[in-house]
C-alpha positions in Angstrom: 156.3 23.5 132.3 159.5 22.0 132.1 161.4 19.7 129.3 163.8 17.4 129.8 166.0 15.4 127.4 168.8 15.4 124.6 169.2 17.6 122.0 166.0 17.2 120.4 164.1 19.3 123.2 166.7 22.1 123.4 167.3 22.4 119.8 163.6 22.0 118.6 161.2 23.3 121.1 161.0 27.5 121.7 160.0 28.7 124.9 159.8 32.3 123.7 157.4 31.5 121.2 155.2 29.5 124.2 155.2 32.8 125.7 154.3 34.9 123.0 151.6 32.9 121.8 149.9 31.0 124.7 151.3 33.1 127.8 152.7 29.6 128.8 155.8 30.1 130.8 158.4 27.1 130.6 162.4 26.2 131.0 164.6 23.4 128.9 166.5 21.6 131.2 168.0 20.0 127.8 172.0 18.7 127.4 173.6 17.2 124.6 173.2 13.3 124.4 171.2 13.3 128.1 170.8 10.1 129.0 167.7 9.3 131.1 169.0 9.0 134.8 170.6 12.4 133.5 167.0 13.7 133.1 165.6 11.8 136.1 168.4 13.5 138.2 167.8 16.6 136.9 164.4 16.3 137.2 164.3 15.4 140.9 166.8 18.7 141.4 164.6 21.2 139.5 161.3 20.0 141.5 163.1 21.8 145.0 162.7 24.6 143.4 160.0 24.7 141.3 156.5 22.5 140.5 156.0 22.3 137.3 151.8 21.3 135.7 153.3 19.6 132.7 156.8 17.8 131.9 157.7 16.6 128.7 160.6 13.7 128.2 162.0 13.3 125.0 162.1 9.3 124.2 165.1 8.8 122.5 167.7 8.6 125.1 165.8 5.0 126.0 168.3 3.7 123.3 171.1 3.8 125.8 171.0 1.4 128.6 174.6 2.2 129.9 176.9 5.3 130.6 178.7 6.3 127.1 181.3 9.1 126.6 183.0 11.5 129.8 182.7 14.1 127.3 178.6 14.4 127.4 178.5 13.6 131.2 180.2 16.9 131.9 178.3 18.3 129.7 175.0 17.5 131.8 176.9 17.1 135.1 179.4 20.3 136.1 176.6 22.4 135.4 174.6 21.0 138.5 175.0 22.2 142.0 176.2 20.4 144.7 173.5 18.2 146.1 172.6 14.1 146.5 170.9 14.3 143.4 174.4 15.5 141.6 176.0 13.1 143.4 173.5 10.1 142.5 173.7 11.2 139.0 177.2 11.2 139.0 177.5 7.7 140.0 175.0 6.6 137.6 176.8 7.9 135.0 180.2 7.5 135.2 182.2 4.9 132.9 184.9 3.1 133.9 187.7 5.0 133.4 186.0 8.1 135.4 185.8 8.6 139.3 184.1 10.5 141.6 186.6 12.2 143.3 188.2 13.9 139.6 184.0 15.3 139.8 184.6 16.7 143.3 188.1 18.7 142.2 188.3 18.9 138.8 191.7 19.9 138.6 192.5 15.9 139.3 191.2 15.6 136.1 192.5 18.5 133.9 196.1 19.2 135.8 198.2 18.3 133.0 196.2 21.1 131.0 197.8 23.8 131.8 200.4 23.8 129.0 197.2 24.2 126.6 195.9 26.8 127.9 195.4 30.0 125.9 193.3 33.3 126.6 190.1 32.3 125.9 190.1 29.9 129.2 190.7 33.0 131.2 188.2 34.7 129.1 185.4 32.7 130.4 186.7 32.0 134.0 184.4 34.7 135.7 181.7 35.6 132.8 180.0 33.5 130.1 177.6 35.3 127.3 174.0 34.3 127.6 173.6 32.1 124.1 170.3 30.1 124.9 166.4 31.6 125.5 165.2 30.1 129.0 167.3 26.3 127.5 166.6 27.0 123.6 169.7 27.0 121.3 168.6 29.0 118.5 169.8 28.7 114.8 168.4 30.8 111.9 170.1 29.6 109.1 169.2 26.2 106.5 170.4 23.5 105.5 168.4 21.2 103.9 167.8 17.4 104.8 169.7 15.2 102.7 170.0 11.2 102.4 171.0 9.5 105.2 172.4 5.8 106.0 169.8 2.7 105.9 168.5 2.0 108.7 170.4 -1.0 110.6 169.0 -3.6 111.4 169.4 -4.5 115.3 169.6 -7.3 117.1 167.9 -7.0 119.5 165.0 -3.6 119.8 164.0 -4.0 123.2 164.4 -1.0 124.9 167.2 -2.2 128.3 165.8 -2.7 132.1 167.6 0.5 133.3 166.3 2.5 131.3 162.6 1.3 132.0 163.9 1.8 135.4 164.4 5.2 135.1 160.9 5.8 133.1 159.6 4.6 135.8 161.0 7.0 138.4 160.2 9.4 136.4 157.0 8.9 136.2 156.5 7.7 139.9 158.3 11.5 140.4 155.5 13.3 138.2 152.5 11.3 139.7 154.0 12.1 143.8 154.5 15.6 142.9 150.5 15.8 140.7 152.4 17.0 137.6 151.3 15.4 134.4 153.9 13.5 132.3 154.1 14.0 128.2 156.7 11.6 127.1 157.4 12.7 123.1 159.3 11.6 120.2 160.7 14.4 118.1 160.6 15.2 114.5 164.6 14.5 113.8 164.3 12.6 110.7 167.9 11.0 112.4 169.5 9.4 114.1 166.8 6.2 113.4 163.9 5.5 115.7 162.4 2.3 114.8 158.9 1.3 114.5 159.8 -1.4 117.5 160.7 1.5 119.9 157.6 3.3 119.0 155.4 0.7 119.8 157.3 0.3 123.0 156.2 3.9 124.0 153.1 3.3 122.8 152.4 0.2 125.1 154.2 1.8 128.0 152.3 5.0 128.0 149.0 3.4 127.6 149.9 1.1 130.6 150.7 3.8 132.9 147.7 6.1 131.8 150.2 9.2 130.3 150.4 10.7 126.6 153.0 10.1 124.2 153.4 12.1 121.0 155.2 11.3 117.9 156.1 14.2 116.5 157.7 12.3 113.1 154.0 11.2 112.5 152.4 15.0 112.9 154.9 16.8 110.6 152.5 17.3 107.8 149.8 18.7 110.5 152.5 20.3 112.2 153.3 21.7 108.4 157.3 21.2 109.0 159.5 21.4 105.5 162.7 19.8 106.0 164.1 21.6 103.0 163.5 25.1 105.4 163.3 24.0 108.4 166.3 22.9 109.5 169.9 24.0 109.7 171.8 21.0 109.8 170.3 18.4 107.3 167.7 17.4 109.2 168.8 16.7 112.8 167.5 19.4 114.2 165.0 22.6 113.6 166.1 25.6 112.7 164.1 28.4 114.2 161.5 28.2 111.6 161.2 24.5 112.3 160.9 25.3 116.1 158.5 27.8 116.0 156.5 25.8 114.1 156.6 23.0 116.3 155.9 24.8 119.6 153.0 26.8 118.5 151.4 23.0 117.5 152.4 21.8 120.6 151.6 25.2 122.2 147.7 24.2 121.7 147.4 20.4 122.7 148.8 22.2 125.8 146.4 24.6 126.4 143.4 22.7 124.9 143.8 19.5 126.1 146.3 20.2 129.5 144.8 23.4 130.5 147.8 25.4 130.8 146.5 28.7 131.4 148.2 31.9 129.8 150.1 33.8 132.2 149.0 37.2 130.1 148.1 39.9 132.4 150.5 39.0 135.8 152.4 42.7 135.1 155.3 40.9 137.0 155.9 38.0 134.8 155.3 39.9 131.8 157.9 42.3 132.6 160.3 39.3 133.1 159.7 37.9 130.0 159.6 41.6 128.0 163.3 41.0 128.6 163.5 37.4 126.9 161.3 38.2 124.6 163.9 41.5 123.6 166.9 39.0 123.9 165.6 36.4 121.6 164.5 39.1 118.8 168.2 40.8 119.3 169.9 37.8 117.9 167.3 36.5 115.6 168.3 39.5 113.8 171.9 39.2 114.5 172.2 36.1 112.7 169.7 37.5 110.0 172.4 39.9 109.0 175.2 37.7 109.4 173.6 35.2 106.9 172.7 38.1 105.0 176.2 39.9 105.1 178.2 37.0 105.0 176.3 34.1 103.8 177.1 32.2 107.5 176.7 32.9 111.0 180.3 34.3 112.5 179.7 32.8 115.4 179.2 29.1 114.4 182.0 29.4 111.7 184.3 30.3 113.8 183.8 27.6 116.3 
């Protein structure tokens, strides 16, 4: 299975625990603030390679209707390789002051740059450490939720036409290619999502025949505390919070989806042996560092 979306599918949702406990092998193709012709995009690229049973959409990016900040397109965008659908979702989501042609040859963009540069930019030219499990960002350490603005009241809560647009594709891409479409809310207690959006998702999933899951509703069956199980107030899981999350989700999807366990296939399992080693290595590295230290070195210092 594959999981597309914002923050709140990499940060929240373990694939390693999918593994361990349901043999269910799966990838976040997750990016901070990814708007939806992001995911669409991405989407469409990741289905040359591979054909996912299930994919799961995280709702909230149906709150933007237009590009927003340079900053979280690269984020999304120079990480893709080279094809139409890079190109198409660089066009969709460029703002007005980007172009193109400054995504073709970067150093357009970044020339005056050199006078800032110091030696961790050479550092990371060749090599970068592995820091996520198969799209997960993990974080072991708490902090509890806290109070948070009112919510504002909008003017308007419909939900824009492009980015019902790109539901749709989305959809029309999962139905083409027989894979079956989970579109989910999840259990961030913020930024807001409104009661109007939900029943949006509600109406738009039951019109086009495909589950939607509001994970804020299930956190007592899902048995989330967010006094543990987060690490930054609430906006995200910590790895507790995840766990617990994907082992709930873990059985709608093999009870009710049929996503059989990949147990047994001595090639797979040795493939994931090696995740699976990867993920406990820095569980336990941050363990000791909030142990040692009372933080995680790594986070503090960036």
């Amino acid at each position: 299975m594959i999981f597309i979306g914002d923050c709140e599918v990499y940060e929240n949702f373990s694939p390693i625990t999918l593994w361990q406990d349901y043999g269910i092998t799966s990838y976040i193709r997750g990016s901070a603030q990814q708007l939806i012709w992001q995911s669409y995009y991405l989407l469409e690229e990741t289905l040359k390679y591979e054909t996912p049973r299930v994919v799961v959409f995280n709702v909230l990016a149906m709150k933007y209707d237009e590009p927003q900040k340079e900053a979280y397109n690269r984020m999304t965008l120079d990480g893709m390789k080279w094809s139409m659908s890079k190109v198409r979702d660089i066009r969709a989501s460029m703002t007005e002051e980007e172009h193109f042609i400054e995504y073709v040859i970067p150093l357009l963009r970044y020339h005056s740059r050199w006078s800032e540069l110091t030696g961790d930019d050479w550092k990371y030219l060749f090599y970068r450490d592995k820091v996520s499990h198969n799209g997960y960002y993990m974080r072991v350490d708490t902090k509890p939720a806290g109070k948070f603005p009112k919510d504002k009241k909008l003017g308007n809560y419909q939900f824009g036409h492009r980015a019902y647009e790109y539901l749709d594709k989305i959809t029309a891409l999962c139905r083409d290619h027989d894979i079956q479409l989970i579109l989910i809310k999840a259990p961030s207690v913020y930024p807001s999502w409104y009661d109007q959006w939900d029943e949006q998702m509600e109406e738009y999933a039951g019109k086009n025949q495909i589950r939607y899951i509001n994970f804020l509703d299930l956190q007592k069956e899902v048995g989330l505390d967010f006094q543990t199980d987060t690490y930054d107030g609430g906006l995200h899981l910590n790895l507790s919070g995840a766990e617990k999350l994907t082992r709930y989700f873990g059985e709608i999807l093999r009870d009710e989806y049929g996503l059989e366990g990949h147990r047994g296939d001595s090639r797979l399992e040795q493939i994931w042996e090696e995740k699976e080693a990867f993920y406990s290595r820095m569980k336990q590295e941050q363990e000791e560092d909030l142990k040692q230290y009372g933080y995680i070195r790594k986070f503090h210092e960036e």
